[in-house]
C-alpha positions in Angstrom: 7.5 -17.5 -17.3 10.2 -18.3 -14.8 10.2 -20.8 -12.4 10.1 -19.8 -8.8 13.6 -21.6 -8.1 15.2 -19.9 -11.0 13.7 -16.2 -9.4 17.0 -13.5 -8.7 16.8 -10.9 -6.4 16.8 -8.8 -9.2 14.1 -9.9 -10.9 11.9 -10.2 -7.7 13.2 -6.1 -7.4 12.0 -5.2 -11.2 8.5 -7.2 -10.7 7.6 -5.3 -7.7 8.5 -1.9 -9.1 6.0 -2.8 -12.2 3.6 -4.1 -10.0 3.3 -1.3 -7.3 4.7 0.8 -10.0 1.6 0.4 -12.3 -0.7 -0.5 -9.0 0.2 3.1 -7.6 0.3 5.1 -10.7 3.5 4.7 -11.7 3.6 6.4 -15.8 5.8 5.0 -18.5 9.2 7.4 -18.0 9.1 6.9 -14.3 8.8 3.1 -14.6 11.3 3.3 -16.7 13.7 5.2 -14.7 12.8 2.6 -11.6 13.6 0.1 -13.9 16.5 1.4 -15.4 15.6 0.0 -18.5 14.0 2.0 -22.1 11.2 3.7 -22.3 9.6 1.1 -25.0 10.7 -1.6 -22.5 8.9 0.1 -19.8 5.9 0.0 -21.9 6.1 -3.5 -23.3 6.3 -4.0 -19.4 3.0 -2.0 -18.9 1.4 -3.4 -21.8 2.2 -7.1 -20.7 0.8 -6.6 -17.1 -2.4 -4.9 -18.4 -2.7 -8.1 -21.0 -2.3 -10.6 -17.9 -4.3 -8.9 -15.2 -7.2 -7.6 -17.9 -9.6 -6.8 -14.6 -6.9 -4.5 -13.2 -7.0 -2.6 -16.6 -10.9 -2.5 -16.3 -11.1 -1.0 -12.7 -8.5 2.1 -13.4 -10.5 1.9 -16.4 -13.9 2.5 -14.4 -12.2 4.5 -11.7 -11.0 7.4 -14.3 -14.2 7.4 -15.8 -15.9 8.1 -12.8 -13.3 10.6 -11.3 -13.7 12.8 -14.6 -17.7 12.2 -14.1 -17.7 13.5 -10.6 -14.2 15.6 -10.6 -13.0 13.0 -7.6 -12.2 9.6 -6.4 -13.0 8.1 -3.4 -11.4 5.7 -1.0 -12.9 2.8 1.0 -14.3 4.7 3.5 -15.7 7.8 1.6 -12.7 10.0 2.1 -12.4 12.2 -1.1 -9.8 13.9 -3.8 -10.6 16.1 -5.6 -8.7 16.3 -9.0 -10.0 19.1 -11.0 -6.9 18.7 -13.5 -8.9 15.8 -15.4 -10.5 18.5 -17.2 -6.7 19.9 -18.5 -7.0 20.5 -21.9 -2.7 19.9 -21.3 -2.4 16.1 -22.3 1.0 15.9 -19.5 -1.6 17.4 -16.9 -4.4 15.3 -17.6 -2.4 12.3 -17.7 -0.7 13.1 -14.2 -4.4 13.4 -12.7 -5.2 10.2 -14.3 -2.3 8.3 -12.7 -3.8 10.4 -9.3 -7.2 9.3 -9.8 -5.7 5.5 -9.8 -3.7 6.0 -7.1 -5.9 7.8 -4.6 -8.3 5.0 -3.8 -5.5 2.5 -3.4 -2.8 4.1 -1.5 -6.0 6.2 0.5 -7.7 3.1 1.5 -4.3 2.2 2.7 -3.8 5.1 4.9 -7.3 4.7 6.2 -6.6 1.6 7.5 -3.8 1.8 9.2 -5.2 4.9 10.6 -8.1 2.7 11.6 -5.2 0.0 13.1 -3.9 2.4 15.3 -6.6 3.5 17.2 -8.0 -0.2 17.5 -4.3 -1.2 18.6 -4.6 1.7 21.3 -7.8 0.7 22.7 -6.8 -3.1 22.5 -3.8 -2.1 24.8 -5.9 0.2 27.0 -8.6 -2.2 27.9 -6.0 -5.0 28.4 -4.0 -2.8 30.4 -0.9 -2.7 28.1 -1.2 0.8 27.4 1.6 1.7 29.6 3.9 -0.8 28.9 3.7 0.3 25.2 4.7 3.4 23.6 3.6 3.8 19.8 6.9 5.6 18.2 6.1 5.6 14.6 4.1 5.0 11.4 5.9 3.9 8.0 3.1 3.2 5.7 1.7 0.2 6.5 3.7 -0.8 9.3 3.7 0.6 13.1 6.9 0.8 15.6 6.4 0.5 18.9 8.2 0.3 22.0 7.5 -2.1 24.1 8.7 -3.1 27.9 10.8 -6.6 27.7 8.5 -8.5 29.8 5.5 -8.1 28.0 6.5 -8.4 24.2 4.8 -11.3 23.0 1.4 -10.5 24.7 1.7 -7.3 23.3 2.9 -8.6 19.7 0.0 -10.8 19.8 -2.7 -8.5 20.6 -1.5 -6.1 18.0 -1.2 -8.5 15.3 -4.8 -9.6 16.1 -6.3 -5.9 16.0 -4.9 -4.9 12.9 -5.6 -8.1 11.0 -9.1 -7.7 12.3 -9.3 -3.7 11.5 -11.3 -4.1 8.8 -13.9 -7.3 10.6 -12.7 -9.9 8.2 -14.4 -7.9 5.3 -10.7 -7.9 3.5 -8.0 -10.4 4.9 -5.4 -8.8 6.0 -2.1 -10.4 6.7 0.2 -8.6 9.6 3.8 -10.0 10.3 5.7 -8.7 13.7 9.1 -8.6 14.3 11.5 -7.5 17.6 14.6 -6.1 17.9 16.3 -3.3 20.1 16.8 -1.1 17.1 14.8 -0.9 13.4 18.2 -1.6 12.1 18.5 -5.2 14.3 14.7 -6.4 13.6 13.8 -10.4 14.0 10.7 -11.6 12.4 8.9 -12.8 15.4 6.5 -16.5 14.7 
């Protein structure tokens, strides 16, 4: 109920702690300890989101369901977990493998694709002969480090923007952002 203009840092902080927060799993005493707020805060917060995204409620809804059904959840791409703790007759142990069984489609989907950008990334680089001019350091959750020789960083940025934006073949749009720098710590957003 804010308008964008009037937006603090702050705020922007606290709405993407409840939002990934509650997206990922996130229960009611760790929100509120992200938050550093109360605990019925932290659930008027929870309630609230639920009661503005409804659909979002439904799908965890569906998705634990399901997960006690079969005793697992599944990503994307078929890759399984296993929770066999849904069956607890412990309501703190059930309730931890319910926040799983909502996380694990969304944060393994996640890993699956990026898993899936990395080797597209490599072969784009090997058949456009870039491979050797490019050195893959690191993967941080969704984002991969590479080092890259001077001369060739905006072919290179450009051909690995377009692989992992077209990882999934325009099924789900993905948007990828590059930036440069010599260090992590001294990263540009490249255009």
């Amino acid at each position: 109920g804010v308008a964008e203009s009037e937006v603090t840092k702050e705020m922007r902080r606290r709405a993407k702690v409840i939002n990934f927060g509650i997206i990922y799993g996130m229960g009611i005493n760790a929100l509120k300890v992200n938050l550093g707020t109360t605990r019925d805060e932290a659930e008027k917060f929870q309630d609230n989101y639920f009661a503005t995204f409804p659909t979002i409620k439904q799908y965890f809804d569906l998705v634990i369901e399901g997960a006690r059904r079969r005793g697992y959840t599944e990503t994307l791409f078929g890759r399984r977990r296993y929770l066999p703790a849904l069956r607890s007759p412990l309501p703190q142990i059930k309730a931890g493998a319910e926040r799983m069984a909502m996380n694990a489609p969304l944060q393994g989907t996640a890993s699956d694709i990026i898993k899936l950008a990395m080797i597209k990334v490599d072969k784009g680089l090997r058949d456009s002969g870039l491979a050797k001019k490019t050195k893959l350091l690191l993967q941080v959750h969704d984002e991969l480090i590479y080092e890259v020789e001077a001369g060739v960083v905006a072919e290179v940025a450009k051909l690995i923007k377009e692989e992992m934006e077209g990882v999934l073949d325009n099924k789900l749009p993905l948007k990828v952002s590059i930036s440069t720098g010599f260090s992590w710590g001294e990263m540009e957003k490249l255009d």
